[in-house]
C-alpha positions as CSV (number, residue, x, y, z in Angstrom):
1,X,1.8,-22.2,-48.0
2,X,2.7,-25.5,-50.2
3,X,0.8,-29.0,-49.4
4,X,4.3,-30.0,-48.3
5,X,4.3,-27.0,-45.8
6,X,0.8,-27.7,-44.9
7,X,1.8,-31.2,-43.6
8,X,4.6,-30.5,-41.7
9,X,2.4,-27.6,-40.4
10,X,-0.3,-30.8,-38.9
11,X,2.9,-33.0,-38.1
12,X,3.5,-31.0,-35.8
13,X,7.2,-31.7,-35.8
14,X,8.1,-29.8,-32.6
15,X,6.4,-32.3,-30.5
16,X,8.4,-35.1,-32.3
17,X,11.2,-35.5,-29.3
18,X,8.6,-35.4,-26.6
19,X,7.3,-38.2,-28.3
20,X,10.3,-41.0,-28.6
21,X,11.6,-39.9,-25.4
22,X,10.2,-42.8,-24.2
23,X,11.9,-45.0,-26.6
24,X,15.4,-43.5,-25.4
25,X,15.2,-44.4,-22.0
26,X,13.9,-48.3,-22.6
27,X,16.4,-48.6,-25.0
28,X,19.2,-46.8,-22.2
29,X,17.3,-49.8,-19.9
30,X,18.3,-52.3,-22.0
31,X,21.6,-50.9,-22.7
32,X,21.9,-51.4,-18.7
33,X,20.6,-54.8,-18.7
34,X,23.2,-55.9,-21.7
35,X,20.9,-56.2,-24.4
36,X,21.0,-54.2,-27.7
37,X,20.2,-54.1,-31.0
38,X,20.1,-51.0,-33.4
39,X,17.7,-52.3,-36.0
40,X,14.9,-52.4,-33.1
41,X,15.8,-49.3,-32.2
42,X,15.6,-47.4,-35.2
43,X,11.9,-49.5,-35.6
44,X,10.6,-48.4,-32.5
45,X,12.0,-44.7,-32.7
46,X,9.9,-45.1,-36.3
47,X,7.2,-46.7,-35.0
48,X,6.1,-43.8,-31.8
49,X,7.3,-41.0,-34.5
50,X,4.3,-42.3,-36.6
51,X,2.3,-42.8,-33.7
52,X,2.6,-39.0,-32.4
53,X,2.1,-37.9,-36.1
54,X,-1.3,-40.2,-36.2
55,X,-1.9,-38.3,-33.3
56,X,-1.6,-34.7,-34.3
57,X,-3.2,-35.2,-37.3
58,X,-6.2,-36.7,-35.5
59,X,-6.0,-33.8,-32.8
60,X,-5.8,-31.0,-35.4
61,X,-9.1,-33.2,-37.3
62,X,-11.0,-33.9,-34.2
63,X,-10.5,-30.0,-32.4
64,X,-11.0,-28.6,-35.8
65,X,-14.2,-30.6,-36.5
66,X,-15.8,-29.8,-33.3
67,X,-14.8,-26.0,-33.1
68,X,-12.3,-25.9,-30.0
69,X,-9.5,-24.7,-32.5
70,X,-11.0,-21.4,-33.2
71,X,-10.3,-17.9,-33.1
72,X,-9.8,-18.2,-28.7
73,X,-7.0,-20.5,-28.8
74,X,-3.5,-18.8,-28.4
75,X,-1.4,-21.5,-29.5
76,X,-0.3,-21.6,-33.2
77,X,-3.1,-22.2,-35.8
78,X,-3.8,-25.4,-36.7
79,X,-4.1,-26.9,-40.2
80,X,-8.0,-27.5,-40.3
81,X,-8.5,-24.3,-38.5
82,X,-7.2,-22.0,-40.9
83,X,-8.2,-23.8,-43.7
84,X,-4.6,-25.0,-45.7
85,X,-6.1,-28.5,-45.5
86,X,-9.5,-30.0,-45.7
87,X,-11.8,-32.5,-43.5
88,X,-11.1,-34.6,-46.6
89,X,-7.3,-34.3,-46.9
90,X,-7.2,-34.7,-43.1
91,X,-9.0,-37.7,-43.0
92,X,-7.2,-39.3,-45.7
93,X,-3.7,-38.4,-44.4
94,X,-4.6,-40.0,-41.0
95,X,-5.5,-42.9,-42.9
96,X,-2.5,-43.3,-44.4
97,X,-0.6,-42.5,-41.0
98,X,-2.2,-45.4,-39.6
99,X,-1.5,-48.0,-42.1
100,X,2.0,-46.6,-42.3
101,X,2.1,-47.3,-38.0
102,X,0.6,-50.5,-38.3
103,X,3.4,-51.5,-40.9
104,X,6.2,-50.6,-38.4
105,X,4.3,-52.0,-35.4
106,X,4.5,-55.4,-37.3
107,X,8.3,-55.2,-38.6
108,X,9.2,-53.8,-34.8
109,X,7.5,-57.0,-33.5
110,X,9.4,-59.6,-36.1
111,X,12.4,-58.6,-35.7
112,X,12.2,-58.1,-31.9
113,X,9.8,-61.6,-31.1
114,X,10.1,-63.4,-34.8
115,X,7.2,-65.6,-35.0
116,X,8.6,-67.9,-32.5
117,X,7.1,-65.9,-29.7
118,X,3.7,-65.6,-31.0
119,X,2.2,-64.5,-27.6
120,X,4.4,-61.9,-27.2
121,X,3.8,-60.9,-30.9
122,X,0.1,-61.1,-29.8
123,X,0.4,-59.4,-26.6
124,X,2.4,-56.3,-28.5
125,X,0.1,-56.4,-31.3
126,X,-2.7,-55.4,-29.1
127,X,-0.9,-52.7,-27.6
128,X,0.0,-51.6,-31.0
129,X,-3.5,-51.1,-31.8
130,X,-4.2,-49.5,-28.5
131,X,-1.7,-47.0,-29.0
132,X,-3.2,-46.0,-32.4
133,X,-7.2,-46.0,-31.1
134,X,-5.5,-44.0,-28.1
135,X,-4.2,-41.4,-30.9
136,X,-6.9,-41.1,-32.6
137,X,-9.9,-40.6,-29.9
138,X,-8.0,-38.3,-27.6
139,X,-10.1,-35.6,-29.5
140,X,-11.9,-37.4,-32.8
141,X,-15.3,-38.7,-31.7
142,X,-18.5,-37.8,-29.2
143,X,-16.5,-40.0,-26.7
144,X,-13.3,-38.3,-27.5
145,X,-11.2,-39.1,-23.9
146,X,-9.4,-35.5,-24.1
147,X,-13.1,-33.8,-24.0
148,X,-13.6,-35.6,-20.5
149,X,-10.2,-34.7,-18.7
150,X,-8.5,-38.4,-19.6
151,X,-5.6,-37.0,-21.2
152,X,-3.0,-36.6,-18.6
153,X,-3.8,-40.2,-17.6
154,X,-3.4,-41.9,-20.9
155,X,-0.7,-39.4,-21.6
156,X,0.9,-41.4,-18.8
157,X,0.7,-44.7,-19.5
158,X,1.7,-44.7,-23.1
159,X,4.0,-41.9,-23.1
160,X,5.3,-42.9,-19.8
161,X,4.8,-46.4,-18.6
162,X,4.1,-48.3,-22.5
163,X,6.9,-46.0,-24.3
164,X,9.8,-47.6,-21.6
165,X,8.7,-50.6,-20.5
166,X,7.5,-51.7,-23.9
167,X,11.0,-50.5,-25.4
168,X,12.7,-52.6,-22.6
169,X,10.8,-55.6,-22.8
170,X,11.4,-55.4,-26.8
171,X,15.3,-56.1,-26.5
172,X,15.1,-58.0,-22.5
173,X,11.8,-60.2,-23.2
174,X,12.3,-58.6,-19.7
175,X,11.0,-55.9,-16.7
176,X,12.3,-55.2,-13.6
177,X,10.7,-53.1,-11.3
178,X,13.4,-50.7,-10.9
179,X,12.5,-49.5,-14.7
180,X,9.2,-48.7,-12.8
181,X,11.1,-45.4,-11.7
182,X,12.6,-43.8,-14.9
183,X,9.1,-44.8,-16.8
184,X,7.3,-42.9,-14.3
185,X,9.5,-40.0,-15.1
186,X,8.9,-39.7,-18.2
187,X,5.5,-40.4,-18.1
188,X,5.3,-37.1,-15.5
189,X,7.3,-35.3,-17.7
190,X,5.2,-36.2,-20.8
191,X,2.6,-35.3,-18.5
192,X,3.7,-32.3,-17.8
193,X,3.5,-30.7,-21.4
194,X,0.4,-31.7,-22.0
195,X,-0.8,-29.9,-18.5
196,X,0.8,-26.6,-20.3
197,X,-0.8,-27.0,-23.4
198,X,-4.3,-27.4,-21.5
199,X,-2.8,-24.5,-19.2
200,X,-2.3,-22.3,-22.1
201,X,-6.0,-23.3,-23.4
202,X,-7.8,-23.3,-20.3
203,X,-10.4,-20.3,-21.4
204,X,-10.6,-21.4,-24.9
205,X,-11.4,-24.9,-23.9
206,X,-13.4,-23.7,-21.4
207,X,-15.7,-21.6,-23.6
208,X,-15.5,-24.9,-26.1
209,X,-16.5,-27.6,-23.5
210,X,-13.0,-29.5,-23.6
211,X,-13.2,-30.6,-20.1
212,X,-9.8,-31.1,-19.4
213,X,-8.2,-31.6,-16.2
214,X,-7.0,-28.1,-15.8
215,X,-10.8,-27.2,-16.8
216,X,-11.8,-29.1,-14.3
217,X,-9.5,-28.2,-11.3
218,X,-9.0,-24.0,-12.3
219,X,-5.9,-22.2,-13.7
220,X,-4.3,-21.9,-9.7
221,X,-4.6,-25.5,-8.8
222,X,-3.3,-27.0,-12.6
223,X,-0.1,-24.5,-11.7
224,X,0.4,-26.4,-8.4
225,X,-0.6,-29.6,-10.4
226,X,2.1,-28.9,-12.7
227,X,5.2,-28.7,-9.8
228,X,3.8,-32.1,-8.5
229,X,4.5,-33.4,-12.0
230,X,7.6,-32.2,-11.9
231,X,8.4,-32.8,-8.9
232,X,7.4,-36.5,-8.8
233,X,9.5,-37.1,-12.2
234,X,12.8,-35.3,-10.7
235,X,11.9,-37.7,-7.4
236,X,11.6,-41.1,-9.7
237,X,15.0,-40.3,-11.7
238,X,17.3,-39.3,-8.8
239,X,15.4,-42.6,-6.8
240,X,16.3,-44.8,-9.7
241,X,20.2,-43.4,-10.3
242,X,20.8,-43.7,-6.7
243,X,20.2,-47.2,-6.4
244,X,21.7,-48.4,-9.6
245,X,24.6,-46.0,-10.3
246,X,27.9,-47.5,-10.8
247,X,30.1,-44.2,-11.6
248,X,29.8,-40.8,-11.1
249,X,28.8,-40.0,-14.6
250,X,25.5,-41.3,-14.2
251,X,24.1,-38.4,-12.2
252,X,24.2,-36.3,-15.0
253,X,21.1,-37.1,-16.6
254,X,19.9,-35.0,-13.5
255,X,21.6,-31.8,-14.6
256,X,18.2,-31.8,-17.3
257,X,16.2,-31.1,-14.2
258,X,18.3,-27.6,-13.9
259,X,16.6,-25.9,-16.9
260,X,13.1,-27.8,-15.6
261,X,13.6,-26.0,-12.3
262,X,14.0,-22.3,-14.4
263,X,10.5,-23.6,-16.2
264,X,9.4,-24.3,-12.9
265,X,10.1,-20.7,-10.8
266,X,9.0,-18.8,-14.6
267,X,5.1,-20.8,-14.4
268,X,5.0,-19.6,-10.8
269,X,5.4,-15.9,-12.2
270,X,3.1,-16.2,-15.1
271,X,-0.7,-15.3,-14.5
272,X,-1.7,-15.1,-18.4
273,X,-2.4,-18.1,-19.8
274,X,-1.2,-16.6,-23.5
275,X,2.3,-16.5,-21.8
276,X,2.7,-20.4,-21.4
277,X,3.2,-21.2,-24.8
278,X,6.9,-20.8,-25.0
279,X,7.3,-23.2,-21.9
280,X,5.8,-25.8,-23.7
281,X,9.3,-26.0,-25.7
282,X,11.3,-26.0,-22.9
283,X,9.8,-28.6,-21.0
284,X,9.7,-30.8,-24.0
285,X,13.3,-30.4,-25.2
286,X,14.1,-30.8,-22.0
287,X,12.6,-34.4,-21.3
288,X,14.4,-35.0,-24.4
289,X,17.8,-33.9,-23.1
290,X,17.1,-36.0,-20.3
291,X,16.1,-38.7,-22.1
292,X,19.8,-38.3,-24.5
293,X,21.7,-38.0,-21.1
294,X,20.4,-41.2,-19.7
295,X,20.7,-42.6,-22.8
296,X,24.7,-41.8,-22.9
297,X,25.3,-42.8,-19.3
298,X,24.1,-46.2,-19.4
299,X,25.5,-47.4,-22.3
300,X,28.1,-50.1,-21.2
């Protein structure tokens, strides 16, 4: 395998929509609410692309480091893990991730704020920074958050809940609390995937002290976990259409929840952890569908 391959290999590429699902919806919000603006689009899609690749490379470091990637996992080999990059390389290319992040975060923030709002600049800044500590210590660290069954909670909030509202608030100055619901959504969804990944895990973090929530709770209970998720997204979306549709056309976004309800009744069948893997994909692409069909139907 080339360098090149190698770092697409820790990019992890596949988790890329997953990640500025988030941004789609805020920017559908604001779409909604009147406002628009390409250029702060394209910086914030940027922006959380960088973030999620800050945060793979940090994951792949951090579970490489510490010996949870090993020969137990059943997922796809990892860059550290099988040895196509080093600690070193690693590091560095983290390093340069977050300097490349914290040059977006800025540009996002000028031409969204200028330096005319300087306490939203400030505010945004912070939560800029957040987002990139939040990358890097899910698994890098002794106090790495993902070893002590954080993850589905931060996953949450800045997947869910930072990924919308902040997008919303970058092009409105604005929230309503209607945007509440569709942030929640996502942030279930988001949610959601990561519960499979840590399904798909559970013995191999188990054996490597990874504590995560589906550690924590057993293999049954983070399957019925996993329908709540669902569940509570599909809940929050339809919620949120109901009250503010204006045509017919913007149900649709709901028809993404038909292929999540196939995921859904397939998990409920699946008793071997090794098996998940594939659903990961599904669930992903299809928060990302979602997130391209709410997009559409709210443009004005």
């Amino acid at each position: 395998m080339t360098k090149f391959a190698a770092w697409l290999n820790a990019a992890r590429l596949r988790t890329l929509p997953l990640s500025v699902s988030g941004v789609v919806v805020g920017t559908a919000l604001a779409n909604f609410y009147g406002k628009n603006d390409l250029l702060i689009f394209v910086l914030a899609l940027l922006t959380t692309i960088c973030f999620q690749v800050t945060s793979n490379f940090a994951n792949d470091y951090g579970d490489g480091v510490k010996g949870t990637d090993n020969s137990d996992r059943i997922g796809p080999k990892r860059a550290l893990q099988s040895g196509i990059l080093t600690k070193e390389e690693l590091r560095n290319g983290i390093i340069i991730s977050i300097i490349i992040s914290l040059l977006l975060v800025a540009a996002v923030l000028f031409f969204s704020f200028g330096l005319e709002n300087i306490e939203y600049f400030a505010l945004f800044g912070v939560l800029g920074f957040l987002s990139i500590w939040a990358a890097i210590k899910y698994t890098v660290g002794e106090s790495a958050y993902g070893y002590k069954g954080l993850g589905d909670i931060f996953v949450f909030l800045f997947f869910g809940l930072l990924a919308v509202l902040g997008s919303l608030f970058l092009f409105t100055k604005s929230i309503t609390v209607s945007a509440l619901l569709p942030a929640f959504a996502v942030g279930l969804l988001s949610t959601g995937v990561l519960n499979l990944n840590n399904l798909r895990d559970f013995e191999s973090d188990k054996k490597a002290n990874k504590n995560t929530m589906i550690v924590k709770m057993g293999f049954k209970n983070g399957k019925k976990y996993h329908y709540t998720l669902l569940l509570g997204a599909f809940t929050c979306m339809l919620i949120f259409i109901v009250l503010n549709a204006q045509h017919w056309y913007n149900y649709i976004p709901l028809v993404a929840f038909v292929p999540i309800c196939i995921h859904a009744l397939k998990i409920h069948k699946i008793e071997e952890p090794k098996l998940l893997d594939p659903e990961l994909k599904k669930l992903a692409l299809s928060t990302f569908l979602l997130s391209v069909l709410f997009y559409i139907t709210l443009i004005n």
